[in-house]
N, CA, C and O atoms as a Tripos MOL2 file, in Angstrom:
@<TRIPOS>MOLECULE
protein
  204   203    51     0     0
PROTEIN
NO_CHARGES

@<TRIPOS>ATOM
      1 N           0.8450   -1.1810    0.0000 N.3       1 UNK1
      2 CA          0.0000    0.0000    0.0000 C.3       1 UNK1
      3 C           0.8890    1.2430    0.0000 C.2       1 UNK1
      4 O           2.0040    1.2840    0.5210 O.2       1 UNK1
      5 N           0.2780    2.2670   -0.6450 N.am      2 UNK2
      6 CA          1.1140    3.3700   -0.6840 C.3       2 UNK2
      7 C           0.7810    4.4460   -0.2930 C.2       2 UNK2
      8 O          -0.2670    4.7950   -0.8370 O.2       2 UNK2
      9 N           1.2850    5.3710    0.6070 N.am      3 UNK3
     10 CA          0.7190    6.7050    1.5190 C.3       3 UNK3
     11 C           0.5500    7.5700    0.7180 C.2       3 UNK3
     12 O           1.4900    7.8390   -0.0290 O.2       3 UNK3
     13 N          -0.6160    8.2470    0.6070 N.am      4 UNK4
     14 CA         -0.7630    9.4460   -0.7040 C.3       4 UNK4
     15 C          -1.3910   10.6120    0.6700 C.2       4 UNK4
     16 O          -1.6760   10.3760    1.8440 O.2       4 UNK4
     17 N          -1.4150   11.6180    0.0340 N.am      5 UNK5
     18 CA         -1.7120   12.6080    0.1630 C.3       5 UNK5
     19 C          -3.5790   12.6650    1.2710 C.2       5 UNK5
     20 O          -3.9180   13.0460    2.3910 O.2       5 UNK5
     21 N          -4.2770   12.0190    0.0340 N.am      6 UNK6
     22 CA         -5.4830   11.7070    0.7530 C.3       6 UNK6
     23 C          -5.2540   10.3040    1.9850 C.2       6 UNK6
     24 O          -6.2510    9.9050    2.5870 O.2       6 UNK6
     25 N          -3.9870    9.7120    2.2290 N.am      7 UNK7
     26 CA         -4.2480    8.7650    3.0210 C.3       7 UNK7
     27 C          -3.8460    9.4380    4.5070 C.2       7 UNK7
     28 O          -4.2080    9.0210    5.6070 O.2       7 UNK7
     29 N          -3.0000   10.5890    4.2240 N.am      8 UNK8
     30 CA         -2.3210   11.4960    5.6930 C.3       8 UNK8
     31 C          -3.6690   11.2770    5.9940 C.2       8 UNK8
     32 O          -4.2030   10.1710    6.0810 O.2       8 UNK8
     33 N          -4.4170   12.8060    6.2120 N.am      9 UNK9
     34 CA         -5.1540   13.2940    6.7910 C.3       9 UNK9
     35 C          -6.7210   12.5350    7.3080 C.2       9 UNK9
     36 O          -7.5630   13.1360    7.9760 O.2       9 UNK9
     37 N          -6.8590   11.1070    6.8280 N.am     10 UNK10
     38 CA         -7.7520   10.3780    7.3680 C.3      10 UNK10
     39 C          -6.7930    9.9730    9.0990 C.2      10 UNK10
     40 O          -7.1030   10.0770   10.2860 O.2      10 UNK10
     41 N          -5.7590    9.5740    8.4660 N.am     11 UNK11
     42 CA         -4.5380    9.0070    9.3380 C.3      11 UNK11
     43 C          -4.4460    9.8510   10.8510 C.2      11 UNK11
     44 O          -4.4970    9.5490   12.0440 O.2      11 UNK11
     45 N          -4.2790   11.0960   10.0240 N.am     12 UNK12
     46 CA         -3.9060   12.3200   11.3380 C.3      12 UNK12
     47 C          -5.1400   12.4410   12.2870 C.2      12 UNK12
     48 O          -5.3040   12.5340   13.5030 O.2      12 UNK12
     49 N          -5.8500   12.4010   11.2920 N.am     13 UNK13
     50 CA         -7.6190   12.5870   12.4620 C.3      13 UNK13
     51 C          -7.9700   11.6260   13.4340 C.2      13 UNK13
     52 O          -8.5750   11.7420   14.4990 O.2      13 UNK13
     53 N          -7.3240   10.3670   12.6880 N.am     14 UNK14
     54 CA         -8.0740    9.3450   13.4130 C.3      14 UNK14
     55 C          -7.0000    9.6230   15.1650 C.2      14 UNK14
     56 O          -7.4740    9.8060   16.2860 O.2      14 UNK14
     57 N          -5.7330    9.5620   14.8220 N.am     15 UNK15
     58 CA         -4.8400    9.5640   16.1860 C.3      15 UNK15
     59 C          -4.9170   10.4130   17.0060 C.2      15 UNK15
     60 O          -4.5620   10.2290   18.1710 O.2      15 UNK15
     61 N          -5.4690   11.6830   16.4970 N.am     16 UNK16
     62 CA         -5.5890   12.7600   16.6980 C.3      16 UNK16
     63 C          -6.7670   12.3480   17.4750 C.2      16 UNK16
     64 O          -6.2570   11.7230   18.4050 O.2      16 UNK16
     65 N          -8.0280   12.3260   17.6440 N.am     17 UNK17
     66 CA         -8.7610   11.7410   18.1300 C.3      17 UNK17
     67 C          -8.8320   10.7980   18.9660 C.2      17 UNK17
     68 O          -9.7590   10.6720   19.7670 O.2      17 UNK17
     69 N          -7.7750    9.9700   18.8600 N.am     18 UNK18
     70 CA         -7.5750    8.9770   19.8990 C.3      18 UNK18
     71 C          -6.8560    9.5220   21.2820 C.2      18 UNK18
     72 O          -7.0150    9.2710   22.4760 O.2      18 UNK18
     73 N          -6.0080   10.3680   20.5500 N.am     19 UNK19
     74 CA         -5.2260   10.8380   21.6290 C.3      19 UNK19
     75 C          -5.9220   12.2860   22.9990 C.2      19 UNK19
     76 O          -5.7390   12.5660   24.1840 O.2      19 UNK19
     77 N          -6.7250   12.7890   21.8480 N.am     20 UNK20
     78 CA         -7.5590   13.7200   22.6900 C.3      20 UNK20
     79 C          -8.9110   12.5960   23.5600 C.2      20 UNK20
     80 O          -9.2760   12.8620   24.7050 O.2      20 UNK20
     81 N          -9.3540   11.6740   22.9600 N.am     21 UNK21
     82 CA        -10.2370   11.1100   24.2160 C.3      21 UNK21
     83 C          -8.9470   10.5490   25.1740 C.2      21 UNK21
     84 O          -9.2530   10.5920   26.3660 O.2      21 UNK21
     85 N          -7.5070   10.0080   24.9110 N.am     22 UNK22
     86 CA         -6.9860    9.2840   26.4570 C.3      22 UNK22
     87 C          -6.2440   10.6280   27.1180 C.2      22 UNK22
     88 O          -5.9760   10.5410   28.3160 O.2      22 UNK22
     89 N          -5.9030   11.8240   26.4470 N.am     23 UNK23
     90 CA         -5.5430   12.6530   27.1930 C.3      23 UNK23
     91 C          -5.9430   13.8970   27.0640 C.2      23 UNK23
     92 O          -5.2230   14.4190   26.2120 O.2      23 UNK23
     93 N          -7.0000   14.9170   27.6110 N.am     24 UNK24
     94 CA         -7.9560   15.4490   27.0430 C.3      24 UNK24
     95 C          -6.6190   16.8180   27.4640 C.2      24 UNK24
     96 O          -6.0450   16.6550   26.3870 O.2      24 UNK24
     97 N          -6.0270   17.5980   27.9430 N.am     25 UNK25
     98 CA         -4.8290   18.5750   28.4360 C.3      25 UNK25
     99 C          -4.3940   18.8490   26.9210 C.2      25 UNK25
    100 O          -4.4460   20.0200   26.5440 O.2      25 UNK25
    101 N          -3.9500   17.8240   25.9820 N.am     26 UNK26
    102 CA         -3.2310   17.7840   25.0720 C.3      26 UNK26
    103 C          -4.1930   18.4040   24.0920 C.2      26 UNK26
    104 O          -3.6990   18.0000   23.0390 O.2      26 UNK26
    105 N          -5.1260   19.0400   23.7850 N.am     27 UNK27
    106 CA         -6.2800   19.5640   22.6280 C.3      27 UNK27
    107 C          -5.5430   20.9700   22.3280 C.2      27 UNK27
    108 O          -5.3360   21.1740   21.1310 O.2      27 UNK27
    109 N          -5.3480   21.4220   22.7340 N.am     28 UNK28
    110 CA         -4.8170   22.5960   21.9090 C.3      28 UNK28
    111 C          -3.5510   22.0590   21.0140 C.2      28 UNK28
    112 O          -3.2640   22.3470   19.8520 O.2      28 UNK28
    113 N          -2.9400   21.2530   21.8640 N.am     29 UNK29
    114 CA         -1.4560   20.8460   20.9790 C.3      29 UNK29
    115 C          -1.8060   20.3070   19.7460 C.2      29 UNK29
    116 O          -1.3170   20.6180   18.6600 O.2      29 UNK29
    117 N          -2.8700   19.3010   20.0110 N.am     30 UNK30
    118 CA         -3.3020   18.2430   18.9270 C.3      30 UNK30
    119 C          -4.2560   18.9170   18.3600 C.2      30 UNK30
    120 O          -4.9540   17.9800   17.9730 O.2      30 UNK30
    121 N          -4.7560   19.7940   18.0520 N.am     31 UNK31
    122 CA         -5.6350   20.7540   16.7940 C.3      31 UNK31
    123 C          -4.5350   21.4810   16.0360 C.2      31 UNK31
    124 O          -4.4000   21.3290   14.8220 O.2      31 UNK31
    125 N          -3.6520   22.3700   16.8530 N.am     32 UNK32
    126 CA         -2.5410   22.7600   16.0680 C.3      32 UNK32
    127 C          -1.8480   21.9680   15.0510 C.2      32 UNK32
    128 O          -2.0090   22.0610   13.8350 O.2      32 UNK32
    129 N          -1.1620   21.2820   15.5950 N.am     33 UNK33
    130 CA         -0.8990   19.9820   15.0850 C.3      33 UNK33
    131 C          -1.2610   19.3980   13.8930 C.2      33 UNK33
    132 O          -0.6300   19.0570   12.8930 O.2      33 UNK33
    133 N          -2.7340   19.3480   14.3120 N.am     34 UNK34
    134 CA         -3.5350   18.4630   12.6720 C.3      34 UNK34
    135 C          -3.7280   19.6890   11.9850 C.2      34 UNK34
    136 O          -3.8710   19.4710   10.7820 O.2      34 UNK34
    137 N          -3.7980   21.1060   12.3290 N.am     35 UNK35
    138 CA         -4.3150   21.9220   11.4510 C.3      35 UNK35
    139 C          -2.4240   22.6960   10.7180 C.2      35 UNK35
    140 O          -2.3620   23.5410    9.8250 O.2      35 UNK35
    141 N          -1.8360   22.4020   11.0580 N.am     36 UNK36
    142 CA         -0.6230   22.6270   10.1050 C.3      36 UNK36
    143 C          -0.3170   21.4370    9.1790 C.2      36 UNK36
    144 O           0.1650   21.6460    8.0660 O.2      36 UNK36
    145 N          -0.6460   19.9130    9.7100 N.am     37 UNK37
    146 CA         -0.4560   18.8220    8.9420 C.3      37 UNK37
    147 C          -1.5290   18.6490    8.1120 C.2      37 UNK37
    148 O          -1.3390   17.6770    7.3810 O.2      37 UNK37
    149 N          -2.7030   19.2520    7.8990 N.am     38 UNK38
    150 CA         -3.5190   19.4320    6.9540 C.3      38 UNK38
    151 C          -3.3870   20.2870    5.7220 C.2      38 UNK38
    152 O          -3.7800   20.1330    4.5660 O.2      38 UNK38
    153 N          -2.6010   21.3890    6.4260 N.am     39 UNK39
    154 CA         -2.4880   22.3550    5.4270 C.3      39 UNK39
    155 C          -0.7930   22.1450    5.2790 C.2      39 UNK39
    156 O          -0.5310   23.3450    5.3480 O.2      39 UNK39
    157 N          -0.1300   21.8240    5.2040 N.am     40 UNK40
    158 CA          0.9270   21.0590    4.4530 C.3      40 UNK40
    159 C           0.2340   20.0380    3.5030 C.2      40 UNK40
    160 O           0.5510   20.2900    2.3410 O.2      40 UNK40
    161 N          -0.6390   18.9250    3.6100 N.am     41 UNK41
    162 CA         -1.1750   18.1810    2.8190 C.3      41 UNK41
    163 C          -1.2720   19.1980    1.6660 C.2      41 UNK41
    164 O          -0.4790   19.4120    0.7480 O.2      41 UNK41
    165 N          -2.3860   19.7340    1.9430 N.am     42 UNK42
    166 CA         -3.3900   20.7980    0.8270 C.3      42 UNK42
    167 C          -2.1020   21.0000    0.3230 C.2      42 UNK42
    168 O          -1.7680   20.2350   -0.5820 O.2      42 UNK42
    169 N          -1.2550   21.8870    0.7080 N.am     43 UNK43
    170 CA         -0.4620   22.7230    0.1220 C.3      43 UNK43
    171 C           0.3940   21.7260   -1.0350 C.2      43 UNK43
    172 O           0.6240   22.0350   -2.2040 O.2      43 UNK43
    173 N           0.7840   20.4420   -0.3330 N.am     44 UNK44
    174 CA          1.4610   19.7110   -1.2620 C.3      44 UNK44
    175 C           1.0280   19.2050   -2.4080 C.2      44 UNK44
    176 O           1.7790   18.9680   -3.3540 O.2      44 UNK44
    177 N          -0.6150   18.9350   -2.4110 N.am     45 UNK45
    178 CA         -1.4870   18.5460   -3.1810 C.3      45 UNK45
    179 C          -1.1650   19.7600   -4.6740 C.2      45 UNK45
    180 O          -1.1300   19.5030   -5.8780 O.2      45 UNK45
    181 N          -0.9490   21.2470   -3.8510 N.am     46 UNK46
    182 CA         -0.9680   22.0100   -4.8320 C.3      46 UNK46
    183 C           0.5190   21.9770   -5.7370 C.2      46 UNK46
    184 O           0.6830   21.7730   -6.9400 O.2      46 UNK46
    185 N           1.4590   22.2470   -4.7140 N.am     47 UNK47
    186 CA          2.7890   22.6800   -5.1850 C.3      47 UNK47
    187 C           3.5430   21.8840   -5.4340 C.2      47 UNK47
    188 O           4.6540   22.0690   -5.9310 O.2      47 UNK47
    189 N           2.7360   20.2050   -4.9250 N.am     48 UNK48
    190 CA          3.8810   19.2260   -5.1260 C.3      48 UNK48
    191 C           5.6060   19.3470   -4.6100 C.2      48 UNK48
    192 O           6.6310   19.3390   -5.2910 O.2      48 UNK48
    193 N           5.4310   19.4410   -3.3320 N.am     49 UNK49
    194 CA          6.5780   19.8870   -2.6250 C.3      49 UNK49
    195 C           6.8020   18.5980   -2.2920 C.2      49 UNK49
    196 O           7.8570   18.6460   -2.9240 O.2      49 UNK49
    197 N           6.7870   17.3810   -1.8460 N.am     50 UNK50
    198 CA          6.8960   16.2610   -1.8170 C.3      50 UNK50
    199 C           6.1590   15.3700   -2.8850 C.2      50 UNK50
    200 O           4.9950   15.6480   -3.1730 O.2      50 UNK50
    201 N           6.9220   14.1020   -3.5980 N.am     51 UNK51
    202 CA          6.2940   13.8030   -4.7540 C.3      51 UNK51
    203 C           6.0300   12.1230   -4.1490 C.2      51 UNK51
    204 O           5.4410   11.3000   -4.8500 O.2      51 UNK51
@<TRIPOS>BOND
     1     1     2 1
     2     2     3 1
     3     3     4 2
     4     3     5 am
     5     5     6 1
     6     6     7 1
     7     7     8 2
     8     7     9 am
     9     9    10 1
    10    10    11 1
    11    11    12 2
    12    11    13 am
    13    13    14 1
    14    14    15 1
    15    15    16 2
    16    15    17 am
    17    17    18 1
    18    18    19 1
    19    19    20 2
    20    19    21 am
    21    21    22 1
    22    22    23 1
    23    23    24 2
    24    23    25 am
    25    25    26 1
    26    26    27 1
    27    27    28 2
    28    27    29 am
    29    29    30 1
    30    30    31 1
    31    31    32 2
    32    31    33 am
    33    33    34 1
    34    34    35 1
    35    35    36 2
    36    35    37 am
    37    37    38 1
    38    38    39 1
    39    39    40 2
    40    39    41 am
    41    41    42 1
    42    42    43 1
    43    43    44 2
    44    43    45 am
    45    45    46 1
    46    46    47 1
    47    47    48 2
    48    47    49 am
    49    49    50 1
    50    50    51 1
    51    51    52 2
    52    51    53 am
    53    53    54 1
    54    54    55 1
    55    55    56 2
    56    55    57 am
    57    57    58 1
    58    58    59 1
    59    59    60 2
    60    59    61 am
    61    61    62 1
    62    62    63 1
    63    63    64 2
    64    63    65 am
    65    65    66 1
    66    66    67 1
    67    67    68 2
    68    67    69 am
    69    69    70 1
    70    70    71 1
    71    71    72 2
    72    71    73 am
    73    73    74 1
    74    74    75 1
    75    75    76 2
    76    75    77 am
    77    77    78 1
    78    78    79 1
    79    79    80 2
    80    79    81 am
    81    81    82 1
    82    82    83 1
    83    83    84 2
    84    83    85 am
    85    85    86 1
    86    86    87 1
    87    87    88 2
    88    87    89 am
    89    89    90 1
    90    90    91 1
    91    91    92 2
    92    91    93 am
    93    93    94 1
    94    94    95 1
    95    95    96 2
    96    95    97 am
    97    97    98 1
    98    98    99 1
    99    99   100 2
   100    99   101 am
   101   101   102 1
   102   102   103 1
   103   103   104 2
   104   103   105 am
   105   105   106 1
   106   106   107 1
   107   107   108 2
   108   107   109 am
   109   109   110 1
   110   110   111 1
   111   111   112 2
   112   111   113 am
   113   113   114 1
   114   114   115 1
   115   115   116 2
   116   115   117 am
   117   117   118 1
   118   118   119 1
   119   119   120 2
   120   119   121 am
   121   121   122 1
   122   122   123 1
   123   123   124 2
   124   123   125 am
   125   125   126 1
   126   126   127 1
   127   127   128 2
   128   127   129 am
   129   129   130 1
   130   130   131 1
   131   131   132 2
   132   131   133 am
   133   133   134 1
   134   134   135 1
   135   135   136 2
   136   135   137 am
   137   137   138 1
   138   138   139 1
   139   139   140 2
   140   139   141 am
   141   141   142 1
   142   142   143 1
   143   143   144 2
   144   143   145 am
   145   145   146 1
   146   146   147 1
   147   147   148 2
   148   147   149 am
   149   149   150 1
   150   150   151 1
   151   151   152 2
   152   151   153 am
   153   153   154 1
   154   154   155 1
   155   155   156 2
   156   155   157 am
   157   157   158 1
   158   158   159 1
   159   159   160 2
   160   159   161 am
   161   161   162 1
   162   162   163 1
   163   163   164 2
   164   163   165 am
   165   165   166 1
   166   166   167 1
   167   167   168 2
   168   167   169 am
   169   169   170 1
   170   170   171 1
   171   171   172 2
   172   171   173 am
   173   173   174 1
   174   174   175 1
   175   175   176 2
   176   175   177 am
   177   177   178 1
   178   178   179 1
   179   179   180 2
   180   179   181 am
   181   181   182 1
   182   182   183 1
   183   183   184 2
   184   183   185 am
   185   185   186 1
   186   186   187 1
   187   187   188 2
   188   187   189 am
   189   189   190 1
   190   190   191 1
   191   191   192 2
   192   191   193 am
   193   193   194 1
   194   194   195 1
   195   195   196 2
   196   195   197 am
   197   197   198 1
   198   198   199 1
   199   199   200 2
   200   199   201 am
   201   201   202 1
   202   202   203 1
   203   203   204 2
@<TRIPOS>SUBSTRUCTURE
     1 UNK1         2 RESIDUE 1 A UNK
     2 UNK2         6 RESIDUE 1 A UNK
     3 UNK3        10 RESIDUE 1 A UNK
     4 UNK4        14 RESIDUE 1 A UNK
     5 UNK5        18 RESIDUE 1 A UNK
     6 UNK6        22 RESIDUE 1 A UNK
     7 UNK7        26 RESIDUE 1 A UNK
     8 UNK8        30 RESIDUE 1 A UNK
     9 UNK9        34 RESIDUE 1 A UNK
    10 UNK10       38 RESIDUE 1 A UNK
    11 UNK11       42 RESIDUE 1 A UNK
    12 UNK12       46 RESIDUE 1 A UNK
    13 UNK13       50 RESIDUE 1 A UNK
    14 UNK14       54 RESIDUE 1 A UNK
    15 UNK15       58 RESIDUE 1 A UNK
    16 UNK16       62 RESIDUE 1 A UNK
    17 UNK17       66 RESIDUE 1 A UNK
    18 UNK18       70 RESIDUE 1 A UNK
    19 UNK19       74 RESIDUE 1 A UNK
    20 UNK20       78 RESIDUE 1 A UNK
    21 UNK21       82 RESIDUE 1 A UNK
    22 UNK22       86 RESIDUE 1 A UNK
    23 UNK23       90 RESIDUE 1 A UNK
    24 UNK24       94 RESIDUE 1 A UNK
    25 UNK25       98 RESIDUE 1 A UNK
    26 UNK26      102 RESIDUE 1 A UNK
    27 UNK27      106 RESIDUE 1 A UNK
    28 UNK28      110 RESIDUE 1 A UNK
    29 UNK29      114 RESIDUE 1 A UNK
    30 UNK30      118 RESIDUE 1 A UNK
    31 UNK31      122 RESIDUE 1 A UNK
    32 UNK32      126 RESIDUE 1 A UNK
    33 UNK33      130 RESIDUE 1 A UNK
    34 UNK34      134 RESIDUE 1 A UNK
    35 UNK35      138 RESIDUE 1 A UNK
    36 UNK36      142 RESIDUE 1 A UNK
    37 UNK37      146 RESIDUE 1 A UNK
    38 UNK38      150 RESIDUE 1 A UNK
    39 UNK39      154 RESIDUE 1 A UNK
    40 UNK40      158 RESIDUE 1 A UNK
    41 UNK41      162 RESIDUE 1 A UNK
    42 UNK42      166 RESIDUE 1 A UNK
    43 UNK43      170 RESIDUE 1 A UNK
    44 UNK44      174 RESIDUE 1 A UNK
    45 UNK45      178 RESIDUE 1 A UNK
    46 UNK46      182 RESIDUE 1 A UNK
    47 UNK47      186 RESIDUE 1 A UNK
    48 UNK48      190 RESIDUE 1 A UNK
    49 UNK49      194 RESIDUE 1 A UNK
    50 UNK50      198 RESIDUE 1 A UNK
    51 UNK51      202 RESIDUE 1 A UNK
């Protein structure tokens, strides 16, 4: 199987999620977090900065 672009951000949510129900303190870290690793996705999707 091969990691694409659309496979991150299912990926990031899901842990992301896991990790905010076992440690609820950590939510600001872990929104930041997914919301720069989302928009790196997007961005790569556009500019193809990683191929």
């Amino acid at each position: 199987m091969v990691l694409t672009a659309s496979h991150i951000a299912p990926l990031v949510a899901l842990i992301a999620g896991i990790l905010i129900l076992i440690i609820p303190r950590l939510l600001n870290y872990i929104v930041a977090i997914y919301l720069i690793v989302t928009g790196l996705v997007g961005l790569n999707g556009i500019y193809q900065f990683i191929n």
